[in-house]
ROSE-680373 format. One line per 3 residues: number of its first residue (from 1); their letters; for each residue x, y, z of C-alpha. Coordinates in nm, 3 decimals. Example, Ala and Ser with C-alpha at 12.3 -4.5 7.8 and 13.67 -1.06 7.14 Angstrom:
BEGIN
1> AS> 1.230:-0.450:0.780  1.367:-0.106:0.714
***
This chain:
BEGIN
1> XXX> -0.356:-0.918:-3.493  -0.259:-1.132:-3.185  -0.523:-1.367:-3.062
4> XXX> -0.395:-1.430:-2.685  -0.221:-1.161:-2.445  -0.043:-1.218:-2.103
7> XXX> -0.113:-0.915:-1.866  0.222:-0.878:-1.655  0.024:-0.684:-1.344
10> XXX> -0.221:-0.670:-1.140  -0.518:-0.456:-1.044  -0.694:-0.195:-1.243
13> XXX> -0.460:-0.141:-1.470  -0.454:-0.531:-1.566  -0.825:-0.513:-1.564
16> XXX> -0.840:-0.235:-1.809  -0.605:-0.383:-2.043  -0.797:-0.735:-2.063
19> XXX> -1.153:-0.552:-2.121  -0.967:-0.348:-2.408  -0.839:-0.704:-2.547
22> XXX> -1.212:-0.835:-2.514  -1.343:-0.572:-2.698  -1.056:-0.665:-2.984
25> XXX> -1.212:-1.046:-2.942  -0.843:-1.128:-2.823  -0.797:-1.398:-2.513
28> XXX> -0.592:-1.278:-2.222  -0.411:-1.458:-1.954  -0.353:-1.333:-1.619
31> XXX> -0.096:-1.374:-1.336  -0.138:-1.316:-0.952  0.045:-1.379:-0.657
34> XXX> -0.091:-1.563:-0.347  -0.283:-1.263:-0.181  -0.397:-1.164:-0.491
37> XXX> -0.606:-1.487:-0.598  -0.908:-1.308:-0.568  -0.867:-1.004:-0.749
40> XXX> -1.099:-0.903:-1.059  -0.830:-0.901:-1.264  -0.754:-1.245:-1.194
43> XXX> -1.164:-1.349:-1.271  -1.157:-1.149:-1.541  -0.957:-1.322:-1.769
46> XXX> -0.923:-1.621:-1.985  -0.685:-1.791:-1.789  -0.495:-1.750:-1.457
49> XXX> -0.168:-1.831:-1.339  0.004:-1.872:-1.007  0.312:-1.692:-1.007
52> XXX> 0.501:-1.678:-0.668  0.460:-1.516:-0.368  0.331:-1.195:-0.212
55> XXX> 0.663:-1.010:-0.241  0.685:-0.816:-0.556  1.049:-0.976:-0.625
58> XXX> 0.891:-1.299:-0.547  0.598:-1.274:-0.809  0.522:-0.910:-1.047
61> XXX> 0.950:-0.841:-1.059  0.994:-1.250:-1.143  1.050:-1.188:-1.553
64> XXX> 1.194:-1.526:-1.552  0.858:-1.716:-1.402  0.640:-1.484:-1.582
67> XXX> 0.787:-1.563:-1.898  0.738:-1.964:-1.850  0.371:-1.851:-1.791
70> XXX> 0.373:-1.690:-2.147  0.522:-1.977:-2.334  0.302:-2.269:-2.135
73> XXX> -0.029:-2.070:-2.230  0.094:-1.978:-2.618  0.077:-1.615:-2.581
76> XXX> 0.123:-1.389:-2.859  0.221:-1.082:-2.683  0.312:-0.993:-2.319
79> XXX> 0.136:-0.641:-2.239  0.299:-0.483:-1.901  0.069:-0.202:-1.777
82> XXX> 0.271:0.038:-1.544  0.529:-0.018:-1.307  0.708:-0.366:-1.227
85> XXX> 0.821:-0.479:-1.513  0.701:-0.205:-1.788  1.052:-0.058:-1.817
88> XXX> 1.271:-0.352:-1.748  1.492:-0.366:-2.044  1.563:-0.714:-1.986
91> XXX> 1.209:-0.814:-1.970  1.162:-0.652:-2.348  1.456:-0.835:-2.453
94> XXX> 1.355:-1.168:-2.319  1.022:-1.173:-2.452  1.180:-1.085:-2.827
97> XXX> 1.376:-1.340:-2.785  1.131:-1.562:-2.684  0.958:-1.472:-2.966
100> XXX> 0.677:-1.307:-2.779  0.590:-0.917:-2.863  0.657:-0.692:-2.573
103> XXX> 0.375:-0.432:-2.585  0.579:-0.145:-2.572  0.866:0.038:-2.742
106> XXX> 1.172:-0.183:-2.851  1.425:-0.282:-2.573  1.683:-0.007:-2.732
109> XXX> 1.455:0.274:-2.678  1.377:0.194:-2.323  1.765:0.166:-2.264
112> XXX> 1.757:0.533:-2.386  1.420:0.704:-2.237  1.364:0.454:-1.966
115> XXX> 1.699:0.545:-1.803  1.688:0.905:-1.691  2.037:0.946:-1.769
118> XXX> 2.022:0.833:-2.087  1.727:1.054:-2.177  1.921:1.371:-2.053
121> XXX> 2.178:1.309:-2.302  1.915:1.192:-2.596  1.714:1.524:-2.495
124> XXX> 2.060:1.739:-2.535  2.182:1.597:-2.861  1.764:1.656:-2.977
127> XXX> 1.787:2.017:-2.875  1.540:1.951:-2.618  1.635:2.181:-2.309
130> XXX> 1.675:1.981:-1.969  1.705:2.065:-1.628  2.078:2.162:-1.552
133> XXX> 2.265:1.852:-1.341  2.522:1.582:-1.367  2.606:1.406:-1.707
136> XXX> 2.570:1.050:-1.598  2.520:0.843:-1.250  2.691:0.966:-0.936
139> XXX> 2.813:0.774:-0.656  2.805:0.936:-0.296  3.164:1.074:-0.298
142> XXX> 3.122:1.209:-0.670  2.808:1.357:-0.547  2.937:1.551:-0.267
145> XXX> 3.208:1.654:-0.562  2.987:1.768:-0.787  2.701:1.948:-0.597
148> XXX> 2.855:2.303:-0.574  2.884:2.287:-0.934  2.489:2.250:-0.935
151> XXX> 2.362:2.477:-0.658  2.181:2.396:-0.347  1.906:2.306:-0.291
154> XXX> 1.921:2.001:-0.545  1.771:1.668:-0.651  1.875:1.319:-0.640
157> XXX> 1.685:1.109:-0.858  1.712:0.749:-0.937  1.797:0.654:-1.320
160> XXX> 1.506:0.403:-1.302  1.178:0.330:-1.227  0.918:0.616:-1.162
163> XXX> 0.643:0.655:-0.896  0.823:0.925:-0.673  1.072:0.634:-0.556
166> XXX> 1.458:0.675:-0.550  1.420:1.065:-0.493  1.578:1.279:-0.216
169> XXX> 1.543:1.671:-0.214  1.911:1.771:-0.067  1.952:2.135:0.078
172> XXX> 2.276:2.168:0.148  2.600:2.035:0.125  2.621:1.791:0.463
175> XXX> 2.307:1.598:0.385  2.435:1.488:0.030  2.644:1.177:0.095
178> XXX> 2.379:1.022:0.311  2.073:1.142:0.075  2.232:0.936:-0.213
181> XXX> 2.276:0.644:-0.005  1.905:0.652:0.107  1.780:0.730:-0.263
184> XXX> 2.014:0.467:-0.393  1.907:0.181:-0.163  1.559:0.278:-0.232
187> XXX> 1.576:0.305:-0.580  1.756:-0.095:-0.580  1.461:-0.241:-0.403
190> XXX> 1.186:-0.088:-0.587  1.368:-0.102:-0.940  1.610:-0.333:-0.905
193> XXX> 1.874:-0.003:-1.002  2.055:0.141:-0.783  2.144:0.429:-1.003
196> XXX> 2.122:0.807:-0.913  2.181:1.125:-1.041  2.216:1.475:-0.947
199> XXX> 1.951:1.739:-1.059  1.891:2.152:-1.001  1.590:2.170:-0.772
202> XXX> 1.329:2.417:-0.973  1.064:2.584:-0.698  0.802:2.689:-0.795
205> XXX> 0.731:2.505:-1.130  0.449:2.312:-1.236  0.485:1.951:-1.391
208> XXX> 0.350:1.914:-1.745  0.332:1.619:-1.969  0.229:1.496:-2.288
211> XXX> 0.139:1.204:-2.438  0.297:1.041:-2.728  0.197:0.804:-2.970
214> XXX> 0.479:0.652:-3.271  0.427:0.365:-3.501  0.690:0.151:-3.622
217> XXX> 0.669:0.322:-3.985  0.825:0.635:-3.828  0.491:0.822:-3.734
220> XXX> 0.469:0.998:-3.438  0.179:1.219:-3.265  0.098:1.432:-2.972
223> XXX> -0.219:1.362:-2.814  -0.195:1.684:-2.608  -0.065:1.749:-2.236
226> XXX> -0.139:1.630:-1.886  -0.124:1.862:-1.555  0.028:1.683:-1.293
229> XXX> 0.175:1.946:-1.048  -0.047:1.811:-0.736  0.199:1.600:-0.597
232> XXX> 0.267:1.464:-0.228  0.648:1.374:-0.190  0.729:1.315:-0.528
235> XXX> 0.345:1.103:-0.594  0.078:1.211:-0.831  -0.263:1.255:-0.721
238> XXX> -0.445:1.429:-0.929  -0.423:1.503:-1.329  -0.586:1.696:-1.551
241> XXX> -0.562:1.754:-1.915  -0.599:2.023:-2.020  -0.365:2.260:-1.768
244> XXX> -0.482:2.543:-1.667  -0.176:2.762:-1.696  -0.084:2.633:-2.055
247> XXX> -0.034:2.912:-2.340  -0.161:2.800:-2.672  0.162:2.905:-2.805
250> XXX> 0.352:2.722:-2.507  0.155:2.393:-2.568  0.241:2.416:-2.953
253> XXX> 0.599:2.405:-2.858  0.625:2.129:-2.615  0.376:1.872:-2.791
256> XXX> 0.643:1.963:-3.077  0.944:1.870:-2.805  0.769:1.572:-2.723
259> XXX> 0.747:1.441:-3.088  1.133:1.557:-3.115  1.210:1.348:-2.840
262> XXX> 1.016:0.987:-2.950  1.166:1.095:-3.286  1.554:1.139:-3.143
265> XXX> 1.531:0.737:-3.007  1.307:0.595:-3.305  1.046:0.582:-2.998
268> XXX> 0.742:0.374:-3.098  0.464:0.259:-2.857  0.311:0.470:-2.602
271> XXX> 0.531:0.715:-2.421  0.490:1.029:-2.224  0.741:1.331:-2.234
274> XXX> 0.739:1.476:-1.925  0.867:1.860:-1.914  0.911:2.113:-1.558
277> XXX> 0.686:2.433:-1.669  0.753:2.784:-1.528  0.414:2.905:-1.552
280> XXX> 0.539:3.338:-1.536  0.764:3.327:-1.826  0.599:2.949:-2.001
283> XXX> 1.005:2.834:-2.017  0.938:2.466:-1.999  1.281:2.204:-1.904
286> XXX> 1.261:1.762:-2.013  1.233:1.599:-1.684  1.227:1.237:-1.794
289> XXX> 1.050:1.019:-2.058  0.792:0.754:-1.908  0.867:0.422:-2.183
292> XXX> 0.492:0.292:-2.064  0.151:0.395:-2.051  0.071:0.615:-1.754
295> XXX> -0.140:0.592:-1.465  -0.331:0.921:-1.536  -0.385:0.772:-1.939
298> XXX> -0.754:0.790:-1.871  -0.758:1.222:-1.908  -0.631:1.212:-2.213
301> XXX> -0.827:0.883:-2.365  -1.116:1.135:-2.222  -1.048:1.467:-2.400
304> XXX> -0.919:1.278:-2.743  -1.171:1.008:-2.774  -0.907:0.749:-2.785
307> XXX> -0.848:0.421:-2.660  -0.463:0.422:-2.583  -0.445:0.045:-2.546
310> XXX> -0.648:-0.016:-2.847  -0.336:0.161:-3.007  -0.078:0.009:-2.801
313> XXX> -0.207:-0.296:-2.930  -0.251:-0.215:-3.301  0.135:-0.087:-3.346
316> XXX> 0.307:-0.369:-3.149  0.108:-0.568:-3.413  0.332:-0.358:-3.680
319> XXX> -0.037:-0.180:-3.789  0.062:0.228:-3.875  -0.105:0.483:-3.646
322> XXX> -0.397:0.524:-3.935  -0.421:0.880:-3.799  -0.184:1.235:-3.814
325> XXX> -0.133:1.533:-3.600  -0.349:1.739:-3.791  -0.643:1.472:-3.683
328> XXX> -0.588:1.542:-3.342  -0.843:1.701:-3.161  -0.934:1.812:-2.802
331> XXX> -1.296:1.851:-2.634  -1.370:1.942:-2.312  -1.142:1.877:-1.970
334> XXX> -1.070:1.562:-1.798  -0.954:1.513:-1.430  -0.830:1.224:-1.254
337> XXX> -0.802:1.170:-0.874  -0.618:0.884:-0.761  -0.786:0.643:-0.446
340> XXX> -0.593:0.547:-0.184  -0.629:0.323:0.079  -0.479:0.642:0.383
343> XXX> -0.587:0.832:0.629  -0.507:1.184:0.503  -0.576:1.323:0.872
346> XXX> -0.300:1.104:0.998  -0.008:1.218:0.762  -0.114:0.967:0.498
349> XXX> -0.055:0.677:0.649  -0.181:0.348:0.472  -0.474:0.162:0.582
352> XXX> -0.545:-0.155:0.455  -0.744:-0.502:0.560  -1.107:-0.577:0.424
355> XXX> -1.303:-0.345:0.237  -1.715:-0.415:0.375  -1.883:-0.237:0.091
358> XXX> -1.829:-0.026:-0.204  -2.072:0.181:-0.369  -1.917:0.365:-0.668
361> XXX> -2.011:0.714:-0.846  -2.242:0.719:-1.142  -2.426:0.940:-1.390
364> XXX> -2.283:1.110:-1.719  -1.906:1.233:-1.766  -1.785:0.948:-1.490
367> XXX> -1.551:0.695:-1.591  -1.404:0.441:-1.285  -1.095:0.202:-1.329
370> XXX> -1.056:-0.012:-1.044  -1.045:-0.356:-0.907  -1.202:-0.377:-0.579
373> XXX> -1.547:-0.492:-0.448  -1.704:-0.567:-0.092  -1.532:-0.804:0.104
376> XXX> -1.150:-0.802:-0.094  -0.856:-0.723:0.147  -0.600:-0.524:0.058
379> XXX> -0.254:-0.659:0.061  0.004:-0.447:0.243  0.283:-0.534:-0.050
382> XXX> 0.161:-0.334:-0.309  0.107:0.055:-0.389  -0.238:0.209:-0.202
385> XXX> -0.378:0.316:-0.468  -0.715:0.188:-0.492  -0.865:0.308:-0.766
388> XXX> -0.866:0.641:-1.045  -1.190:0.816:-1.076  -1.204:1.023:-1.359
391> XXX> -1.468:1.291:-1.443  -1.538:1.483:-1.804  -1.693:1.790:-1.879
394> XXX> -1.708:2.066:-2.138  -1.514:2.271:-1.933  -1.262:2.294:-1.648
397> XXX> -1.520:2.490:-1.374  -1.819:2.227:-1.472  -1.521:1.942:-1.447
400> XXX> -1.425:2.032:-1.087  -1.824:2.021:-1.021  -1.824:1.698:-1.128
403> XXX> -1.555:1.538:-0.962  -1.685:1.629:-0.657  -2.071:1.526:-0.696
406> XXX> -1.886:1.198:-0.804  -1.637:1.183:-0.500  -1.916:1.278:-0.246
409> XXX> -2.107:0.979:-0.408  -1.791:0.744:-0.382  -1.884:0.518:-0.051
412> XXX> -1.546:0.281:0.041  -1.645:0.111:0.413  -1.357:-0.058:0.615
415> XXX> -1.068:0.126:0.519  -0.959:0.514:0.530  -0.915:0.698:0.154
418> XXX> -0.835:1.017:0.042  -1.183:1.096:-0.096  -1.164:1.352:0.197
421> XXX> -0.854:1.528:0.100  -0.959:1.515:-0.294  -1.291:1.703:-0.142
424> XXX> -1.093:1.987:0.022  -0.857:2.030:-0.262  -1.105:2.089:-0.520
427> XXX> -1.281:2.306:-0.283  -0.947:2.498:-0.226  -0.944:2.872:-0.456
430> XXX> -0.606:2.793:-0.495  -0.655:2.481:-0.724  -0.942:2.661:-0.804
433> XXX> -0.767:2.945:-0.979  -0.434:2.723:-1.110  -0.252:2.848:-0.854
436> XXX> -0.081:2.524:-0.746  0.278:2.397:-0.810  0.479:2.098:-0.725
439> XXX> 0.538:2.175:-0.382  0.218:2.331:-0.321  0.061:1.998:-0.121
442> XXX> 0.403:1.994:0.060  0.459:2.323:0.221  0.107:2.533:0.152
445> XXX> -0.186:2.259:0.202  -0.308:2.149:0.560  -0.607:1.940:0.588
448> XXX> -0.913:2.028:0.803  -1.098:1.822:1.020  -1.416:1.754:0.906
451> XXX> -1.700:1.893:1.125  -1.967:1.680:1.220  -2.235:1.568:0.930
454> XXX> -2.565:1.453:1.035  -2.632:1.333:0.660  -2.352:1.045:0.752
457> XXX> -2.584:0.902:0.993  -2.836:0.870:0.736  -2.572:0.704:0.478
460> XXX> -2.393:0.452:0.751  -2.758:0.315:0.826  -2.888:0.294:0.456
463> XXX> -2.536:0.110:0.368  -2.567:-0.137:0.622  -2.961:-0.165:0.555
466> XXX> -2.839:-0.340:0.238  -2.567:-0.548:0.350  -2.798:-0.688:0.614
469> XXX> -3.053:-0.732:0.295  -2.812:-0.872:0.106  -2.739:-1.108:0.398
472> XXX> -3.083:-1.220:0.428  -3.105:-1.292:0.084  -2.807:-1.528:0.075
475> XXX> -2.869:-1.716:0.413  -3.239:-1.690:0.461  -3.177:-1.491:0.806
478> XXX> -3.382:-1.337:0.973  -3.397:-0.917:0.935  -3.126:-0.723:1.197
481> XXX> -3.209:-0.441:1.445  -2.951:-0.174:1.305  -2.810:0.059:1.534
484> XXX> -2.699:0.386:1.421  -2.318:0.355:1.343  -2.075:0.597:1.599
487> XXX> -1.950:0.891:1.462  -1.543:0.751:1.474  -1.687:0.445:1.225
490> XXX> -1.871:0.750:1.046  -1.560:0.934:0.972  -1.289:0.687:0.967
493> XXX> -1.435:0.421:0.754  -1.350:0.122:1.003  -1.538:-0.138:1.099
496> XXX> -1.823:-0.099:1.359  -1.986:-0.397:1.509  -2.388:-0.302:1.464
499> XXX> -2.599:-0.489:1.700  -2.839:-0.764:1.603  -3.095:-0.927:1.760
502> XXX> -2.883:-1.232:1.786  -2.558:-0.983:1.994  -2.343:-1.058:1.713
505> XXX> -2.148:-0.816:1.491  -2.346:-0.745:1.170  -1.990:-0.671:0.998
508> XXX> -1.828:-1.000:1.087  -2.172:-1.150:0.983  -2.118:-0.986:0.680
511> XXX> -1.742:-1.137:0.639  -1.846:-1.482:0.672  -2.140:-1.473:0.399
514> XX> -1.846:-1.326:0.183  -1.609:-1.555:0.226
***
C-alpha cells in the first residue's frame, strides 16, 4: 500500500481524498495556488506546496510543476480528484514514467473513454448503442458539411474535458460554423483541446449514469446508477441515485452496458458510464465515459456503503476488487445538491468575496463535503461550486424531506447560493413526481421571489449574536448593540454593517479578528 499521496486539486474534493488517505494511515501532500493558501485542503494535509499562480494554467493545469512537487516530497502516488488534470492523458503518462502511480485508469484507457470520440467508436465496436453523430472531430467547414446528414437541432460537444464546457446546442443550419468556433475556443481554454464533434440533439430525455468499478485482474462491477437530468446549460445540480423513472429491467441492462464498456478498453479504476434515457419506451443511448471519479460520487458511496476512494486507492495499489456483482447491494435513496456561490434570482450570476459565517446542516442521514469556513474568500478563477450536501433516507419521498430540513438549516452569510433555488425545486410536483428532463431547468423552471419571512429576522440577529460573542471572546471587547439586519442583507446574503456602540461596522469588525 502507498505510504504518501499528492492530491492534484483543490477544495472539497482534495479534502475528501486526504481524510480517506488518513483513515488508510497514508501521508498526503497538497498543492495550492496563491489565493488558495488558506484553504482547508491546504491545512489539512501533511505537507503543502506552492504551485504557481491563481490562473488555472498557471497552477492546477501546470502537470509539469506539479510533478516536481511529487518527486521533491517522495510521493508514491499522485491522486487527481475531478477536473484539471484527472483526464489529461499526458499527466497519466508522466507520472508512470516518473515512476509515480496515477490514481486512475492507465493512460491508454483514458485516450479511449476520456476522448468522446474515441468512446463513440469503443461503444460501437462493444455493441453499446450511442447517440447518432459524426465519426470523429469536425472542423467548422466539415461541420456545416455534415449537419444535414444529422438533423437539426444538434449538438456540438467538445472531445475533452466535462463540466458542461465546450458545448453549443445548434438549431439550424446558419448558426453551425460560428457555434463550433465558440465551442472549440471554449473547449481549448478549459481543456487544453480544442476538439469538437457533432451529435443528434435528444429532447426530452433524462441523463442516467452508472458507476463503475474494475481492478487490474480483469474484474469489473456496477455499483448501480445516478440521476442527473437537473441540469442548467449543460451543469449538474442535483443527483440522485436511485432514479425515479428507472425500470428494474432497464437498470439490469445498462449497469450490464456499463460493465461492457470498462470491459471493451480493459478500463480499471473508477469510471462512470454515462447513457441518454428515454423514460416512455426505457431505450437508453452512451453519451460519454467520465475516466475519474465524479462530483455526485457521494449518492452512490451513500446507497452502497462504499468508500469509492478507499477503492480507488486499493486497485491503483494492484489489490483485486475483493468483492463481485452479486455482492452488490442498494439501501435506501441518496440526493446530492450542489452549492454555489450565485444569485439564482439574477440569472445565476456568480457571487463571490468573503464568506462572514457558515453554519452547516446536521442530524442523521446528512453527509457535507466542502471546504469553506467563516472568513475564506472565494477566488473568482475557479468553478462556484461551494460545496455538495448530500442527504440519505430509506426512501425517495422521506429523502426529499430531508434535503430540505437540511438546506433550510444551511446558513452561508456574505455571498448569494442556490440554497434558494434547491428549496423551490424540491418543492416543485414536477421533481416531485420524476417528471423532469434535461431541459426541464432550461425552458420549464422560473424562480419565485421569495416573500417576506419574519423568521429571517430572528436568524440574521442570532447569527450575528455569535459572531459578536465570538468577537468578544478573542479580543476581550466589550458586548455590541445589534441592530436588526435589513431585509436586502436578509435575502441576499451580503454584508450589512450592524451598528455598535463604538459606530463601527460589526462585519468589518468581524474581518479583522479573522484575519
Amino acid at each position: 500500500m502507498f505510504k504518501k499521496i499528492l492530491v492534484a486539486n483543490r477544495g472539497e474534493i482534495a479534502l475528501r481524498v486526504m481524510r480517506t488517505c488518513r483513515e488508510m494511515g497514508i501521508k498526503t501532500v497538497a498543492v495550492y495556488s496563491t489565493v488558495d493558501r488558506n484553504m482547508l485542503h491546504v491545512r489539512f494535509a501533511d505537507e503543502a506546496y506552492l504551485i504557481g499562480e491563481g490562473p488555472p494554467l498557471e497552477s492546477y493545469l501546470n502537470y509539469q510543476k506539479i510533478l516536481e512537487v511529487a518527486k521533491k516530497a517522495g510521493v508514491d502516488a499522485v491522486h487527481p480528484g475531478y477536473g484539471f488534470l484527472s483526464e489529461r492523458t499526458e499527466f497519466a503518462e508522466a507520472c508512470e514514467a516518473a515512476g509515480i502511480t496515477f490514481i486512475g485508469p492507465k493512460p491508454e484507457a483514458v485516450i479511449h473513454l476520456g476522448d468522446k470520440v474515441n468512446a463513440r467508436r469503443t461503444m460501437i465496436a462493444a455493441g453499446v448503442p450511442v447517440v447518432p453523430g459524426t465519426e470523429g472531430r469536425v472542423e467548422a467547414d466539415e461541420a456545416v458539411r455534415q449537419a444535414p446528414n444529422i438533423g437539426f437541432p444538434l449538438m456540438i460537444k467538445a472531445s475533452a474535458g466535462g463540466g458542461g464546457k465546450g458545448i453549443r446546442l445548434v438549431k439550424s443550419a446558419d448558426e453551425i460554423e460560428n457555434a463550433v468556433k465558440v465551442a472549440s475556443s471554449e473547449a481549448l481554454s478549459s481543456f487544453g483541446d480544442g476538439g469538437v464533434f457533432l451529435e443528434r440533439y435528444l429532447s426530452p430525455v433524462r441523463h442516467v449514469e452508472i458507476q463503475v468499478l474494475g481492478d487490474k485482474h480483469g474484474n469489473v462491477v456496477a455499483l448501480g446508477e445516478r440521476e442527473c437530468s437537473v441540469q442548467r446549460r449543460h451543469q449538474k445540480l442535483l443527483e440522485e441515485s436511485p432514479s425515479p423513472v428507472l425500470k428494474p429491467e432497464t437498470r439490469t441492462k445498462m449497469m450490464e452496458a456499463g460493465v461492457a464498456a470498462a470491459k471493451a478498453s480493459g478500463y480499471y479504476n473508477a469510471g462512470t458510464v454515462e447513457f441518454l434515457l428515454d423514460p416512455t419506451t426505457q431505450e437508453f443511448f452512451f453519451l460519454e465515459v467520465n475516466t475519474r471519479l465524479q462530483v455526485e460520487h457521494p449518492v452512490t458511496e451513500w446507497i452502497t456503503g462504499r468508500d469509492l476512494v478507499r477503492d480507488q486507492i486499493r486497485i491503483a495499489a494492484g489489490e483485486p476488487l475483493g468483492f463481485t456483482q452479486d455482492d452488490v447491494q442498494f439501501r435506501g435513496h441518496a440526493i446530492e445538491c450542489r452549492i454555489a456561490a450565485e444569485d439564482p434570482y439574477n440569472n445565476y450570476l456568480p457571487s463571490l468575496g468573503r464568506i462572514d459565517f457558515v453554519q452547516e446542516p446536521l442530524g442523521p442521514g446528512v453527509r457535507i463535503d466542502s471546504s469553506i469556513f467563516s472568513g475564506i474568500e472565494i477566488p473568482y478563477y475557479y468553478d462556484p461550486m461551494l460545496a455538495k450536501l448530500i442527504c440519505w433516507a430509506e426512501d425517495r419521498t422521506a429523502a426529499i424531506a430531508r434535503m430540505k430540513r437540511a438546506l433550510r438549516e444551511y446558513v452561508i452569510l456574505g455571498v448569494k447560493t442556490n440554497i434558494p433555488f434547491h428549496l423551490q425545486l424540491l418543492d416543485d410536483e414536477r421533481f416531485i413526481n420524476g417528471e423532469v428532463h434535461t431541459g426541464f431547468l432550461d425552458s420549464d423552471f422560473k424562480m419565485v421571489e421569495p416573500e417576506h419571512n419574519p423568521t429571517t429576522d430572528e436568524i440574521a440577529l442570532l447569527v450575528a449574536a455569535v459572531m459578536s460573542h465570538e468577537r468578544r471572546q478573542r479580543n476581550g471587547a466589550q458586548p455590541a448593540v445589534i441592530v436588526g439586519p435589513s431585509q436586502q442583507w436578509r435575502e441576499a446574503g451580503r454584508d450589512r454593517q450592524i451598528a455598535s456602540h463604538t459606530g463601527k461596522s460589526q462585519g468589518n469588525q468581524w474581518r479583522r479578528s479573522t484575519g
